[in-house]
C-alpha positions as CSV (number, residue, x, y, z in Angstrom):
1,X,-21.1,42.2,-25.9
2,X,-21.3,45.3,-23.8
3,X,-21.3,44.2,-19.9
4,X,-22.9,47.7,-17.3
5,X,-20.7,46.5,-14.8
6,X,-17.3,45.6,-13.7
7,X,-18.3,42.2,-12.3
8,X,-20.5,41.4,-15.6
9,X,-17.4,41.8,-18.2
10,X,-15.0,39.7,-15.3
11,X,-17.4,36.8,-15.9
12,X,-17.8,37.8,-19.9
13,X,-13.9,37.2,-19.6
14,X,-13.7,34.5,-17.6
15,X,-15.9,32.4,-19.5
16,X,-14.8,33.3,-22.9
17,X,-13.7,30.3,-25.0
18,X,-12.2,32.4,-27.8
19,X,-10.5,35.2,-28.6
20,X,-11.8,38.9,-27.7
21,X,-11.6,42.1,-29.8
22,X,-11.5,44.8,-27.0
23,X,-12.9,48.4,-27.9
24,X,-14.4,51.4,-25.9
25,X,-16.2,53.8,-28.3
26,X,-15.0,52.5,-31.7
27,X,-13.2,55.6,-32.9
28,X,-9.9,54.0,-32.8
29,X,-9.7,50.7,-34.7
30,X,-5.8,50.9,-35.1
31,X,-4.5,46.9,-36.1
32,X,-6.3,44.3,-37.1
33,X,-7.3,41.4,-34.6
34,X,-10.5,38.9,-34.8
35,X,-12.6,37.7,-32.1
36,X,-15.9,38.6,-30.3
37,X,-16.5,42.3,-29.7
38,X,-16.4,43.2,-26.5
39,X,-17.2,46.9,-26.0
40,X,-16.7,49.3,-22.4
41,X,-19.2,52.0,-23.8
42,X,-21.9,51.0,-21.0
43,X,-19.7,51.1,-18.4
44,X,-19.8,55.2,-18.2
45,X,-19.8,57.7,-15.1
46,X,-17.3,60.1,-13.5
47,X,-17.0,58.5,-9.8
48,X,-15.2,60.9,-8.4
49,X,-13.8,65.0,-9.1
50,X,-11.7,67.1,-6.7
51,X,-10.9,70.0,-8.5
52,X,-8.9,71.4,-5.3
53,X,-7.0,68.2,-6.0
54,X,-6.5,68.1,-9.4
55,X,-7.8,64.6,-9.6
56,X,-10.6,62.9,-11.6
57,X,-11.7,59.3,-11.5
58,X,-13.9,57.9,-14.4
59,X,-15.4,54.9,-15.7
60,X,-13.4,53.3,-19.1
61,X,-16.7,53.9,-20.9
62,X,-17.2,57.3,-20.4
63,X,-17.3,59.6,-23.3
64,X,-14.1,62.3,-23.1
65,X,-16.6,64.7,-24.3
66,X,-18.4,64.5,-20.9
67,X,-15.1,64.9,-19.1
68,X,-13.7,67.8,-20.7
69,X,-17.4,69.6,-20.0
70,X,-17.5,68.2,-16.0
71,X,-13.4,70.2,-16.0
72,X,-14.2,73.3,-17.9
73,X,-17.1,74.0,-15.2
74,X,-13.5,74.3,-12.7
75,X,-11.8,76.0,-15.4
76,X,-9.6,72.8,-16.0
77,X,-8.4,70.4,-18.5
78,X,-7.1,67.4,-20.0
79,X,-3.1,69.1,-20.5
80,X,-1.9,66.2,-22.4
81,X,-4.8,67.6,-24.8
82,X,-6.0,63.9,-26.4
83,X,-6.4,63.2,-30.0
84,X,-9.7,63.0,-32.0
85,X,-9.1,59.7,-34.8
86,X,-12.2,60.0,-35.8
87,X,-12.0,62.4,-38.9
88,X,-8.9,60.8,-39.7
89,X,-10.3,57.2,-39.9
90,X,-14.0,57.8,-40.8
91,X,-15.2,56.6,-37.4
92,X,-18.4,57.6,-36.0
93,X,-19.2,57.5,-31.9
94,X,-17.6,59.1,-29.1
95,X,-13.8,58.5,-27.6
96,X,-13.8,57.4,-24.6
97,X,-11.4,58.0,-21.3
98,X,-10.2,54.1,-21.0
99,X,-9.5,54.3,-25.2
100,X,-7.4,57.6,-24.6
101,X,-5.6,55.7,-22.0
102,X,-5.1,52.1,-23.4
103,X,-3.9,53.8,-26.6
104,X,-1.9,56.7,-24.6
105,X,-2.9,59.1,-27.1
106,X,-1.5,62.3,-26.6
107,X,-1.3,65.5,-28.6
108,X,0.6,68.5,-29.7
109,X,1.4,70.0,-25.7
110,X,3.2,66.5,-24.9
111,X,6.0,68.2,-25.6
112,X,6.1,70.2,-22.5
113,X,3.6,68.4,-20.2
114,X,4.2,64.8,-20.9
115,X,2.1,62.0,-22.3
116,X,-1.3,60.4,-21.3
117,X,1.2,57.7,-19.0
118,X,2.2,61.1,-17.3
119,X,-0.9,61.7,-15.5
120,X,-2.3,58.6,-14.9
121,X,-2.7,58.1,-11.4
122,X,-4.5,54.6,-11.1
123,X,-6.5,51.8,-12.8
124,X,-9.0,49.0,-12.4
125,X,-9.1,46.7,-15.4
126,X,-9.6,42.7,-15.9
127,X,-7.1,40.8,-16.8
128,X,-7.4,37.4,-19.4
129,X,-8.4,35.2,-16.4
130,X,-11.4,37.0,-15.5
131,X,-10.1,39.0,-12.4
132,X,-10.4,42.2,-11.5
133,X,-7.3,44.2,-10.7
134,X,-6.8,47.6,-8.9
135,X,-3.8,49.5,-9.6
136,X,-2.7,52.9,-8.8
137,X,-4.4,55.2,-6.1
138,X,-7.0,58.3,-6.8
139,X,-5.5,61.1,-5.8
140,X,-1.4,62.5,-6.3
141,X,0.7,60.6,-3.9
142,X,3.7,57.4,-4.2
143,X,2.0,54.6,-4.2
144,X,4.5,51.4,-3.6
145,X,4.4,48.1,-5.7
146,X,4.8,47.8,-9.1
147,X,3.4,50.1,-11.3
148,X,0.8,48.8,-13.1
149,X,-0.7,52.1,-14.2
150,X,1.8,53.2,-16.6
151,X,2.0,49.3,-17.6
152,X,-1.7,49.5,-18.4
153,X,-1.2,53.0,-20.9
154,X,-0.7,52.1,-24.2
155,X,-1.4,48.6,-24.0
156,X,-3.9,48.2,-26.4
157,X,-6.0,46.0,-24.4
158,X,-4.0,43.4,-24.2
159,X,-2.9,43.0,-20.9
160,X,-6.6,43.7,-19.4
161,X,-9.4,45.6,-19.9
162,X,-9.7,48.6,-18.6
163,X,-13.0,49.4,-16.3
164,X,-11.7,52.9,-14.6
165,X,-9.3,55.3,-14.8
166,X,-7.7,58.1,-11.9
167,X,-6.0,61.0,-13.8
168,X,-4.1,63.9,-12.7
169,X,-5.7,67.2,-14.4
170,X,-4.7,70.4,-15.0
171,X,-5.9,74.8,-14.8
172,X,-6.8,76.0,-18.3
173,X,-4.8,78.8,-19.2
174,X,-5.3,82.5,-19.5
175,X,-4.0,83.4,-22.9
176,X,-2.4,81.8,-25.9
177,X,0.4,83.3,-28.2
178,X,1.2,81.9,-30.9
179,X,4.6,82.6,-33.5
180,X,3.9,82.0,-36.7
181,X,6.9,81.4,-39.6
182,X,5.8,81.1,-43.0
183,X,7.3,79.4,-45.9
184,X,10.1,77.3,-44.4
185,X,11.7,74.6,-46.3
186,X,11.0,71.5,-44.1
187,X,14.9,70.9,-42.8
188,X,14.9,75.0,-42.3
189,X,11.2,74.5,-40.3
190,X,13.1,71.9,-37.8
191,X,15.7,74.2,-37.0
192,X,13.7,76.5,-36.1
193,X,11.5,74.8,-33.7
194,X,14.5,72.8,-32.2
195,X,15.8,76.7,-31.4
196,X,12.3,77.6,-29.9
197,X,12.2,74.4,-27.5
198,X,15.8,75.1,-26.5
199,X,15.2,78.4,-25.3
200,X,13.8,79.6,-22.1
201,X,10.1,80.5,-23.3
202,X,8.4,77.5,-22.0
203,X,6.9,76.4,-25.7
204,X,3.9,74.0,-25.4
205,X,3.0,73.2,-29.1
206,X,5.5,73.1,-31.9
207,X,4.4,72.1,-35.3
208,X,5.4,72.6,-39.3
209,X,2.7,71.9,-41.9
210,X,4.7,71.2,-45.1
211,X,1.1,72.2,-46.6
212,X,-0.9,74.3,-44.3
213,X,-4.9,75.1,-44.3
214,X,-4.5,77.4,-47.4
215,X,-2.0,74.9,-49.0
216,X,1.2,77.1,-48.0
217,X,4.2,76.3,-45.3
218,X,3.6,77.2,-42.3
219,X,5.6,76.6,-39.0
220,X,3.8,76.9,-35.5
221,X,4.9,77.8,-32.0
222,X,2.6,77.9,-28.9
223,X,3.1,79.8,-25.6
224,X,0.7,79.5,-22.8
225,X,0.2,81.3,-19.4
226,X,-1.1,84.5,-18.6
227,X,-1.7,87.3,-20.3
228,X,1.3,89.7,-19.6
229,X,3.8,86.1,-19.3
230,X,2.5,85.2,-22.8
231,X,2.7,88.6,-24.3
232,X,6.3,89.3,-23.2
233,X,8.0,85.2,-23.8
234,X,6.1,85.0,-27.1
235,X,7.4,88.5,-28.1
236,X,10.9,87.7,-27.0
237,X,10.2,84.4,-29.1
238,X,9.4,86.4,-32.3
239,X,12.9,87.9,-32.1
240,X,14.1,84.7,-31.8
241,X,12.8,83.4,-35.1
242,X,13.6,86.5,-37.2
243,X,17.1,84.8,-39.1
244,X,15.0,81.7,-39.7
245,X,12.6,83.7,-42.0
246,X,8.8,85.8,-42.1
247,X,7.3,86.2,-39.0
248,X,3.8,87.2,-37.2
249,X,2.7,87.1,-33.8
250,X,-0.8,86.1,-32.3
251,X,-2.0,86.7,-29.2
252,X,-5.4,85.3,-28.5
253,X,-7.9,84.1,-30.0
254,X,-8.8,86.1,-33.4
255,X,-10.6,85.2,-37.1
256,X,-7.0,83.7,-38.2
257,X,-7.2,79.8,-37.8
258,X,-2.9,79.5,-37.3
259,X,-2.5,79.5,-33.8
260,X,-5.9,79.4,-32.6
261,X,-7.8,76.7,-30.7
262,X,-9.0,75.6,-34.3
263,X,-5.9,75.5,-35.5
264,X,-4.1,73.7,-32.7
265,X,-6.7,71.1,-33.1
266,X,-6.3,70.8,-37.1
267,X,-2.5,69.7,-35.7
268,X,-3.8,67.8,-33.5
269,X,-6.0,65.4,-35.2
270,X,-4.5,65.5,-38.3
271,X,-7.0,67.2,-40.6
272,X,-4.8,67.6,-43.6
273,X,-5.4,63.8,-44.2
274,X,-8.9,63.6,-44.0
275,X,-10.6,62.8,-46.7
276,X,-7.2,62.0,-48.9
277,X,-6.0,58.5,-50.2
278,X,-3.9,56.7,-48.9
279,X,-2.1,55.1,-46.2
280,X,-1.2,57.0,-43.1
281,X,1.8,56.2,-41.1
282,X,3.0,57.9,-37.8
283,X,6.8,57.8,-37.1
284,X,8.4,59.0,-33.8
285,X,12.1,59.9,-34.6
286,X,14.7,62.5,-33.2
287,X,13.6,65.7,-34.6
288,X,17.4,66.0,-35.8
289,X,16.5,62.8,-38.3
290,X,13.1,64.0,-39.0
291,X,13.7,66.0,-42.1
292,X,16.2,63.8,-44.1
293,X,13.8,60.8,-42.8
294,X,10.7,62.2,-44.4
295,X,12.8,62.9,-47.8
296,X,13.0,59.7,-48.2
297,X,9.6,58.7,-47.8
298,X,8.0,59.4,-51.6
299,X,4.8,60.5,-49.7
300,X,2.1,62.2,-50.5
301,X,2.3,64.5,-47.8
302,X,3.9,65.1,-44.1
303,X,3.3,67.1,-41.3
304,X,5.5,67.6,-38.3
305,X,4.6,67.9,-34.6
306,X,6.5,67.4,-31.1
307,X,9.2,70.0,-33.1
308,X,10.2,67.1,-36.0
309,X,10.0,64.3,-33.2
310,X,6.6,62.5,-34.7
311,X,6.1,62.8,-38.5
312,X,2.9,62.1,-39.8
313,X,3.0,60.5,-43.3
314,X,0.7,60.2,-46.0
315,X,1.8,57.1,-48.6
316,X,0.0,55.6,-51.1
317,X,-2.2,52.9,-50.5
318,X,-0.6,49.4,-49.8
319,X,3.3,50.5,-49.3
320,X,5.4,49.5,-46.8
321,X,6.9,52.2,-44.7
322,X,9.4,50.2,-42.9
323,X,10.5,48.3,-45.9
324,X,11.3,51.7,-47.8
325,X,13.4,53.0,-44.5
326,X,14.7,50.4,-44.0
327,X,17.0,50.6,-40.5
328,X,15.5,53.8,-38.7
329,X,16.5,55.4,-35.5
330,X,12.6,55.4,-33.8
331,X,9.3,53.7,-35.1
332,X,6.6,53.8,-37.1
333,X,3.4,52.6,-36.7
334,X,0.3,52.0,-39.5
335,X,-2.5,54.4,-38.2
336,X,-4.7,53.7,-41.6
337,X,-4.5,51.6,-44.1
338,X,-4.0,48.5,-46.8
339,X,-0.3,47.8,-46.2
340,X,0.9,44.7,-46.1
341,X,3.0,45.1,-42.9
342,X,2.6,44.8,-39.1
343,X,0.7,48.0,-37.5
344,X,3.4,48.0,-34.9
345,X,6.9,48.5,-35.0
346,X,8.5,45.5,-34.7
347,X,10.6,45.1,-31.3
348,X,14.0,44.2,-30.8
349,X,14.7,40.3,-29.3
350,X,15.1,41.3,-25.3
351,X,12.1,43.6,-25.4
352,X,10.0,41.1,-27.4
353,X,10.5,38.3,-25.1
354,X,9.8,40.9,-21.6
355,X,6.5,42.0,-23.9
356,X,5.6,37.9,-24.9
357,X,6.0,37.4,-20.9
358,X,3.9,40.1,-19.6
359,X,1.3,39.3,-21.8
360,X,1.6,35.4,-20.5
361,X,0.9,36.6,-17.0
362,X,-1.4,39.0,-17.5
363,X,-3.7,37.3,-20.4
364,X,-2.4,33.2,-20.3
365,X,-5.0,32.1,-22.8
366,X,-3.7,35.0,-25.2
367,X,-7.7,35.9,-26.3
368,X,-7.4,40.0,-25.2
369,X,-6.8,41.7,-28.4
370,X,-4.8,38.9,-30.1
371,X,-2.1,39.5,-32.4
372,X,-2.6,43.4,-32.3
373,X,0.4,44.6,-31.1
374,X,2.7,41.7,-32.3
């Protein structure tokens, strides 16, 4: 099923007498639930772009492709700078705006800007019962009530089905910088990026690659601003990073993939998994705990991002994450793969019974996405 219209899917939803398997573009199929498909792809536009007010209102449906073109005619952007699944999970189609922000996926510059919940400024979705909800406002401003919007982000689809989206966006930036360590030991990598964030060079992307695009360690820090601010904080940064081992320093864009756009996005979405074996597991832990966490993993590979506070883990095929950690201080959640084990972290008793609740008000006859996120 693929209702045009906001009013169509309400009455797909109303008079559904069995369970529902929500999707926008099909990139993302993260958990396992049965039911009919019921797809937001038609319902596509951008309704609305102030770029004097840094606002953009668009349809669940519509591709992110189209939205990042409409912003870089303003010279704007996406900041939370979304990630791709697609390589990673061998999905074919276009991500779209309400999948970006039912999954709040959110990249490498979360670190410094904030997640997809950060700049979402309002919502219209339908709920389980079939009625159509409105959330939020269009533009910056505090908006009273209860704040469905952030409620909304990262739900999966299980409290309602999202038909359009308000977000906050942001100016592209003048230059990048980028300081570049090679060969650190993984515990010796952490260190070093927990010394970048904690000084006073406004770092937007920190990453270590265990095995980097030519197979070596290599650990990454971005700076972005303008050209003389980036040029100064990133050298300043270099200096910085000289007792933890080699360094370079890149300032725009050159033929080196490490610290480019390119390579920025082969953080982003993963790319050192694609096309490899196995089970792939994200885990967001203190970056203190990131190191000694991953040692114990047996997997086939890591990579690090958010400076050691998500790990990206590459098992083999059917093992169970949790059951190997045992008691961890974070989560980890089953991005690909045969294991026998929930795709969600399991939640402590309070939290479980405020989650079984909302999802009682907001979907009674539990057929939105069932079981996905339990």
């Amino acid at each position: 099923m693929t209702p045009q219209s906001e009013a169509e899917l309400a009455e797909i939803i109303a008079g559904a007498n069995g369970p529902l398997h929500i999707t926008g573009g099909g990139t993302r199929p993260i958990g396992h639930t049965n039911g009919a498909a019921l797809s937001t792809s038609k319902m596509s536009g951008i309704t609305l772009y102030e770029p004097g007010a840094l606002t953009i209102v668009a349809k669940a449906g519509t591709p992110v492709a189209m939205i990042e073109a409409e912003l870089a005619k303003e010279n704007q952007r996406l900041a939370f700078e979304p990630m791709d699944h697609r390589s990673l999970l061998g999905t074919k189609g276009d991500p779209t705006i309400g999948g970006v922000v039912a999954t709040n996926t959110s990249g490498p510059r979360r670190i410094a800007v904030g997640a997809c919940r950060d700049f979402a400024l309002g919502v219209r979705f339908v709920d389980g019962a079939g009625t159509i909800i409105r959330n939020g406002g269009r533009v910056m401003k505090n908006v009273t009530g209860y704040d469905l919007v952030k409620l909304l982000c990262g739900s999966y689809g299980t409290l309602g089905v999202l038909t359009e989206v308000s977000l906050k966006v942001l100016p592209n930036v003048e230059t990048t910088g980028c300081v570049l360590l090679y060969g650190l030991d993984d515990a010796t990598a952490i260190r070093a990026l927990s010394a970048a964030l904690g000084s006073p060079f406004e770092i937007t992307g920190a990453a270590h690659l265990p095995n980097g695009m030519d197979g070596e360690p290599v650990t990454m820090i971005r700076i972005e601003g303008f050209e003389k601010s980036v040029t100064y904080r990133a050298g300043k940064l270099r200096d910085l990073m000289k007792p933890f081992g080699e360094v370079t320093l890149q300032i725009g864009e050159t033929d080196d993939g490490y610290g480019t756009e390119k390579g920025w996005t082969w953080v982003r979405d993963v790319t050192c998994f694609v096309d490899q074996p196995g089970d792939v597991w994200r885990i967001s832990t203190k970056p203190s705990a990131a190191a000694a966490l991953a040692a114990q993993l047996g997997a086939t590979a890591v990579q690090y991002d958010w400076g050691g506070g998500l790990i990206w883990a590459l098992m083999p095929e059917g093992t169970d994450l949790r059951a190997r950690l045992g008691t961890i201080d974070g989560h980890a959640t089953l991005i690909r793969g045969k294991a026998d084990a929930p795709t969600f972290h399991p939640e402590p008793a309070p939290l479980a019974a405020i989650t079984a609740g909302l999802r009682a008000k907001f979907d009674p006859r539990g057929i939105l996405n069932p079981g996905l996120m339990n």
